[in-house]
N, C-alpha and C positions, 0 to 999 in steps of 0.2 A: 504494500500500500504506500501510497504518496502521504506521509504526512508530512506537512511542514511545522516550522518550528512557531509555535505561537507568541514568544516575545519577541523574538525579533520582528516578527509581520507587526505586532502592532508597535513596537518601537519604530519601526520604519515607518508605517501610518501617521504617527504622531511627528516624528521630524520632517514630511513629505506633507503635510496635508494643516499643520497646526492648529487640529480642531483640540474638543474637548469633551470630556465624557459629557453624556447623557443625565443633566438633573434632574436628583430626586424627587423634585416637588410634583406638586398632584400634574395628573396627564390625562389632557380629555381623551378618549376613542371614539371612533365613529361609531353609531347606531349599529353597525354592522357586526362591527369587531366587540362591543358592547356585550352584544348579545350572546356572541359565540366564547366568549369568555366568561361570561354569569352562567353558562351551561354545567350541569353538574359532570363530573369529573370520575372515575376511580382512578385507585391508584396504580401504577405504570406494575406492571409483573415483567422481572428478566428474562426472555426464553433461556437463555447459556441456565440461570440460576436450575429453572424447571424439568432444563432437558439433565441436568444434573442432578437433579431430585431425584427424577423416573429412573433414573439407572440406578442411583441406592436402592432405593423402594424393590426394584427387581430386582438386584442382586440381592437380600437381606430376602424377599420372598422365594426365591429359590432356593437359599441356604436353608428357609425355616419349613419347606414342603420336605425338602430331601431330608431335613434330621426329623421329623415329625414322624411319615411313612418310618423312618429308621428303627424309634422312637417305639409304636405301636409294631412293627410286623418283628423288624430282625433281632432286638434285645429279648424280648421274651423268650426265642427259641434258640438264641445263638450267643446271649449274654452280649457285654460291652466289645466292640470288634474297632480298632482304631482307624483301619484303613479305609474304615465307610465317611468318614470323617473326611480325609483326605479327596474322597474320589464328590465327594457335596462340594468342598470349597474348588473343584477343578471344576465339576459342573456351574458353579455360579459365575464364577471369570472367565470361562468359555463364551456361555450365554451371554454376560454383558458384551465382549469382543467381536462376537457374530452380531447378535443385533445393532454395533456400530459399524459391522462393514454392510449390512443390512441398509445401512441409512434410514434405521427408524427410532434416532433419538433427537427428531427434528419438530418442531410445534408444526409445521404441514401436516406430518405423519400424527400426529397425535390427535389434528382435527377430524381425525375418522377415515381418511379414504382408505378403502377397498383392498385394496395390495398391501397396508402397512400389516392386517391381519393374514394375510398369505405369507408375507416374509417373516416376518413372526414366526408361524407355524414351520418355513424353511429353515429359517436359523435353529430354530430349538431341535430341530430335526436333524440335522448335519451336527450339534452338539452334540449328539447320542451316538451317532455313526462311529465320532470319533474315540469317544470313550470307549465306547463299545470294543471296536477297532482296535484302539489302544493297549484295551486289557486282554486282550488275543492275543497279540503278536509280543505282550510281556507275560502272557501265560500265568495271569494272575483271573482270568473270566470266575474261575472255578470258586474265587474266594469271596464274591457277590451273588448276594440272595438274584434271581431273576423275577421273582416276582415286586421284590424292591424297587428294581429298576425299571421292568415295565409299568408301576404305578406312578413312580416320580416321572416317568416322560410323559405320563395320562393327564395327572392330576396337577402336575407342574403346569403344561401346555393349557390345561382349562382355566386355570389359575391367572394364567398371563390372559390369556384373550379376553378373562373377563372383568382383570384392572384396568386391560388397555382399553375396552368397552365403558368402563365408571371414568375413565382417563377424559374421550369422547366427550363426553357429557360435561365434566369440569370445564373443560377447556375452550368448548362450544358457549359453555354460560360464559367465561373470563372474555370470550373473544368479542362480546355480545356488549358486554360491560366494559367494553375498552380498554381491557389490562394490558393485553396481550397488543397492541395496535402502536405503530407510532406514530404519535398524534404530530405530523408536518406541516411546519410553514415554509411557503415558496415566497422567494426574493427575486423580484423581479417578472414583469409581465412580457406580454408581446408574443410574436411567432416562437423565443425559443422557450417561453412557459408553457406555451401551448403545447407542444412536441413532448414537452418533459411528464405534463401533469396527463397526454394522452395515454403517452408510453406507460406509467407508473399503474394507471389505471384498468391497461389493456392488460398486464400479469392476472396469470389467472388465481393464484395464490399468493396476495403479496398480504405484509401486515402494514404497510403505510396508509395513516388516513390523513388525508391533504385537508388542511382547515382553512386555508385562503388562501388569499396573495399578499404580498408588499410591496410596492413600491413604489421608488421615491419620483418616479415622472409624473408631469399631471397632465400631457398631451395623449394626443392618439395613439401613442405606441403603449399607452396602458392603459387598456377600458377598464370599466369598471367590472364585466366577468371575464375570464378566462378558462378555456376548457369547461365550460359551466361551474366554476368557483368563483369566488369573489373575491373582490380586491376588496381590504379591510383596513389599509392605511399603508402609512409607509415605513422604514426601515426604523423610527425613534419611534411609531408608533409600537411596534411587534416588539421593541424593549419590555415596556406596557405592558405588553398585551402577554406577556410569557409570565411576569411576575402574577398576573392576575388569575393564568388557567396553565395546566399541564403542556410545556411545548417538548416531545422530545427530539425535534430533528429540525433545522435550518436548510434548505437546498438554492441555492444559488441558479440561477439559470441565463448568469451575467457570461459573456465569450471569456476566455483567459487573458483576453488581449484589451478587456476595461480593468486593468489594474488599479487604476489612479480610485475608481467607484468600488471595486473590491476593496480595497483596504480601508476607504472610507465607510462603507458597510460593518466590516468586521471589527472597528475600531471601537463601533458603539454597541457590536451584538457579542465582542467576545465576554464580554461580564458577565453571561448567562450559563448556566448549567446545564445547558443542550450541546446536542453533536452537530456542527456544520459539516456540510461536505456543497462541495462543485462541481454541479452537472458534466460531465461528459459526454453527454447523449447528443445534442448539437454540434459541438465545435469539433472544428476541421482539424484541431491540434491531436494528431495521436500521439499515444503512449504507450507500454508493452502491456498484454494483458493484467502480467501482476501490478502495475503500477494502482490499477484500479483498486475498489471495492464495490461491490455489486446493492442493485434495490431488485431484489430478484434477477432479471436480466439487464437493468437498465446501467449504466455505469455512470460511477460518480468518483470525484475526486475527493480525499480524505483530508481536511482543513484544521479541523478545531476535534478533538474526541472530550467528552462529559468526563470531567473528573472522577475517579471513586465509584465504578459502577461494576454490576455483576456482584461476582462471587469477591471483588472486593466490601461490597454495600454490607456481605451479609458478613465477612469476615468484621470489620469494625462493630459493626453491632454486636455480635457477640462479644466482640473485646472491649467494648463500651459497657454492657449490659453486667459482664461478669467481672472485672475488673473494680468498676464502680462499685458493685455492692457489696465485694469485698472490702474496697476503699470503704465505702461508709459503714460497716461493723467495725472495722478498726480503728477509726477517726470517730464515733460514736461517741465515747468517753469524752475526748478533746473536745468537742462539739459542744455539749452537755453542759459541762466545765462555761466555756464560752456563753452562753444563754444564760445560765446565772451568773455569770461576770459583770453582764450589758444588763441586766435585771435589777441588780444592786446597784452599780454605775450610774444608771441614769431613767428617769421615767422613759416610759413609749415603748411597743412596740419590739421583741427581739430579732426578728428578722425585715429583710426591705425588701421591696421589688421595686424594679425598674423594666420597665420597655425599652428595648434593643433590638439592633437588628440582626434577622439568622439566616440561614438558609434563602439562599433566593430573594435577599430582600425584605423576608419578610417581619413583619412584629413580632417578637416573640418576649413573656415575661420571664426576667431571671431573679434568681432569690440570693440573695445576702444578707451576713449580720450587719444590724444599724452600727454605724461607726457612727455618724454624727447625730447631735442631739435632736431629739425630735421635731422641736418649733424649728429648727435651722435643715432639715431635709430638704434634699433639693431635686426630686424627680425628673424633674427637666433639665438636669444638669447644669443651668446657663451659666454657674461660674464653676471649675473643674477644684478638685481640694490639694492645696497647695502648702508649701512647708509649711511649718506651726499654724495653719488651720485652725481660730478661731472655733468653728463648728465642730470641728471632732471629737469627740470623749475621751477618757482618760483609758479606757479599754478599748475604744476605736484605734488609737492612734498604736497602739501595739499591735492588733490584729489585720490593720491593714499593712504595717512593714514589715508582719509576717505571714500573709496574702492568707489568714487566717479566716477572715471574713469571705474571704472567697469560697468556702467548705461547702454550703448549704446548697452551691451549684451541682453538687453531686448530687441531688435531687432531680432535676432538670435532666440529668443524664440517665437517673435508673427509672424516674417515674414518666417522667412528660416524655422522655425524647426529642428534644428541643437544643441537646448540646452533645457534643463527643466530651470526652475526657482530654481529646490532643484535638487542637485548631487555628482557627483563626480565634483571637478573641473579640468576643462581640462588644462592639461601640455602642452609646446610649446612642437612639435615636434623637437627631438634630442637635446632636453634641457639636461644638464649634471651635475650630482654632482659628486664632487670630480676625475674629470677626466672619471665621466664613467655614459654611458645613464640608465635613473630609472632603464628602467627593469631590467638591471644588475647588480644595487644596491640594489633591493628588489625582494627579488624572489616573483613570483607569482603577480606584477606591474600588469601585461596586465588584471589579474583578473578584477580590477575597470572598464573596460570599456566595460562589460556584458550591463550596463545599460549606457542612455544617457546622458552626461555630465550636470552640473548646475549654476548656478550664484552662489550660496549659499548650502551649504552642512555642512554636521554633522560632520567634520574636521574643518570645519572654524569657527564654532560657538564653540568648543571646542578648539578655541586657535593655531589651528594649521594652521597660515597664514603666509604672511610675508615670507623674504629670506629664500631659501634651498642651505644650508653650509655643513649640511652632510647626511650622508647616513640616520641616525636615523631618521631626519624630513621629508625624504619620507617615512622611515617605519610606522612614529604615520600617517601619513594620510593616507596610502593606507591602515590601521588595521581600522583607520575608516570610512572608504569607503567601505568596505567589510561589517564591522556591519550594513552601514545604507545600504545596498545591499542585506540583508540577513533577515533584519528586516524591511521593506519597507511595509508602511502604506500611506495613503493621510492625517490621521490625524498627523503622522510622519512627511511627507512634509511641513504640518500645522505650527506643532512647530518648524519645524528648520526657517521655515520663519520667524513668531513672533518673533525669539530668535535673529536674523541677527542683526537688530537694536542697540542690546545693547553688541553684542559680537565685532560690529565696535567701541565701547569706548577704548577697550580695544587696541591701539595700537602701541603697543611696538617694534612688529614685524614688522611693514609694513613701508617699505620706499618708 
């Protein structure tokens, strides 16, 4: 696949073009785009994640038919035999192997057509050949019951056909409810929208559902439908319009040769937590097959890929879910402690919330202990707390220079799901330096909230904590927000964790 390198395209944007991010502040949409973003929504399902499911799920149902039958027929009359053992676990990794030269661990295959249950029924069948086979020609046949084994090929095979039959049904409802679908927007109109959104349409099994169009001309080269979709605004509008409903895919349908309007595009859409990719399907520029990546048949060019998705999505969350709750029995006591410190300390309230922003932009509330005194809380942040801090308590002013107050956020990670453990960290909402909101102090701001915010992140462990006085200290942490964003590992997660600890000694910056 083509991919390119996404800071440089947008560094080069931004030194070639000297715009500016996309402001936060409210954003009308058209009637159009309105409406298809007030649309209810479910939530996005992996196929990689599901078609990885189905293969556990079978392998662990094949392991548990063949020791079950084992279980009732061979122990009773044969007592404990080890090698049955053996020839189960050869039967279950066989089976998963064939059904992936099979090609039926694909969501096509799983929406029911006709042959995925014939191949099935071949592969489990050629499984048996070979064992079978196997145990001949090692002149071990003798030391397998045969009636074991013609019941696990029976009872095995009815077994599959009829989770991959309950599979059918699941999957027909998910694909119904839009899990399974990726929900596209098209950038740019005219003859080569047309071509792209006919072609996309014309696969006979594709998961792409095309939600409009964008773009930014207002002449006749961009009506207002295309291929019977609709145009719904233009390229700051579909900024909008992604924070508002589920977009998972961007398609370009600009030649290679509009550079100058590419990079002006992607400058304002790379912030978002979708996959771009660039039509290939019109332009005269070819490339080698592999260069491409495919939407069924159609090719596209590989631009921007979604941070943190697949079986990484589901790796963090468990290492979010399990880690944290381990955190918070441990840190419990500390905690505890903490709450009647701020109880005796000072009237009000032991914990605070503020509004911030998470994931995609969006509000989300996070929890801390009150550092400052009640009457002087400042929700709306409009002045940030700065050395000797008037408003701070006498137990605030400890707990925040030992990010002690920051504990409670392990809530937000085991209960709400609203934070990782390792991230960006999330900024109050219309927090301001120097008279003016981040993104407008840092171009390209809203980038960090591709991924879901954290307690602890590769900025903070790197020193970069404590009061923002000027522009430059949101620029060093959203540079490194972007790195650990770009470079994003769970052994990565790993060390920023271990490292939190001793990067809290250091604090010079935190009031």
């Amino acid at each position: 696949m083509a991919q390119f390198d996404s800071r440089s395209m947008v560094e080069a944007a931004a030194a070639t073009l000297g715009t500016t991010a996309t402001p936060a502040g409210p954003h009308r949409l058209a009637s159009a785009a309105e409406a298809a973003a007030a649309e209810p929504v479910a939530p996005a399902m992996s196929p990689i994640v599901l078609a990885g499911a189905v293969r556990m799920i079978e392998l662990a149902l094949v392991a548990l038919i063949g020791t079950a039958i084992y279980a009732a027929y061979v122990v009773p009359m044969e007592g404990v035999s080890w090698h049955y053992f053996g020839a189960i676990a050869a039967v279950s990794v066989l089976t998963m192997l064939a059904f992936q030269i099979a090609d039926i661990y694909q969501v096509q295959a799983f929406r029911g057509h006709e042959k995925q249950y014939f191949r099935l029924a071949s592969a489990w069948s050629v499984v048996f050949l070979l064992v079978i086979g196997g145990s001949f020609f090692a002149k071990i046949g003798v030391e397998f019951s045969r009636v074991w084994l013609g019941s696990f090929y029976v009872v095995g095979l009815v077994a599959l056909l009829v989770f991959r039959r309950m599979l059918f049904i699941m999957v027909r409802r998910w694909t119904q409810e839009g899990r399974l679908n990726r929900r596209t927007a098209i950038v740019g109109g005219g003859a080569a929208g047309e071509q792209l959104i006919e072609a996309v349409k014309a696969e006979r099994d594709t998961d792409v559902r095309i939600l409009g169009v964008f773009d930014d001309r207002a002449d006749d080269r961009s009506p207002t439908h295309v291929a019977g979709e609709r145009k719904l605004g233009t390229v700051d509008d579909l900024v909008e319009f992604a924070r508002r409903t589920r977009v998972d895919l961007v398609i370009f349908t600009l030649p290679i040769t509009a550079e100058g309007r590419i990079l002006a595009m992607l400058k304002k859409l790379w912030v978002l937590p979708v996959d771009i990719r660039l039509s290939a399907h019109s332009n005269k520029l070819r490339f080698r097959p592999r260069s491409y990546s495919y939407l069924g048949s159609v090719p596209v060019l590989d631009v921007f890929d979604r941070p943190i998705t697949d079986w990484d999505v589901v790796m963090k969350y468990l290492f979010d879910k399990i880690i944290g709750s381990l955190a918070l029995l441990a840190l419990s006591p500390l905690m505890l402690a903490t709450a009647i410190a701020i109880r005796l300390d000072s009237k009000g309230p032991i914990f605070f919330k503020q509004r911030r922003h998470g994931f995609n932009n969006d509000e989300i509330e996070v929890y801390k202990f009150r550092s400052l005194y009640t009457e002087m809380t400042d929700h709306a942040v409009q002045k940030s707390v700065t050395k000797d801090d008037p408003r701070v308590t006498r137990v605030g002013r400890f707990i925040r220079k030992t990010s002690i107050d920051e504990l409670p956020q392990l809530f937000n990670v085991v209960f709400k799901g609203t934070l990782s453990l390792v991230g960006p960290r999330p900024h109050a909402v219309n927090q301001k330096v120097e008279n003016r909101q981040f993104d407008e102090a840092v171009d390209g701001y809203f980038a960090r909230h591709r991924v879901k915010p954290g307690i602890t992140g590769w900025a903070q462990i790197n020193g970069w904590r404590g009061e923002l006085t000027d522009a430059d200290k949101i620029k060093g942490r959203v540079e490194h927000d972007l790195y650990y964003i770009e470079n994003w590992s769970l052994l990565f997660d790993l060390e920023i964790l271990l490292k939190t600890p001793r990067s809290l000694l250091k604090s010079e910056n935190a009031y």
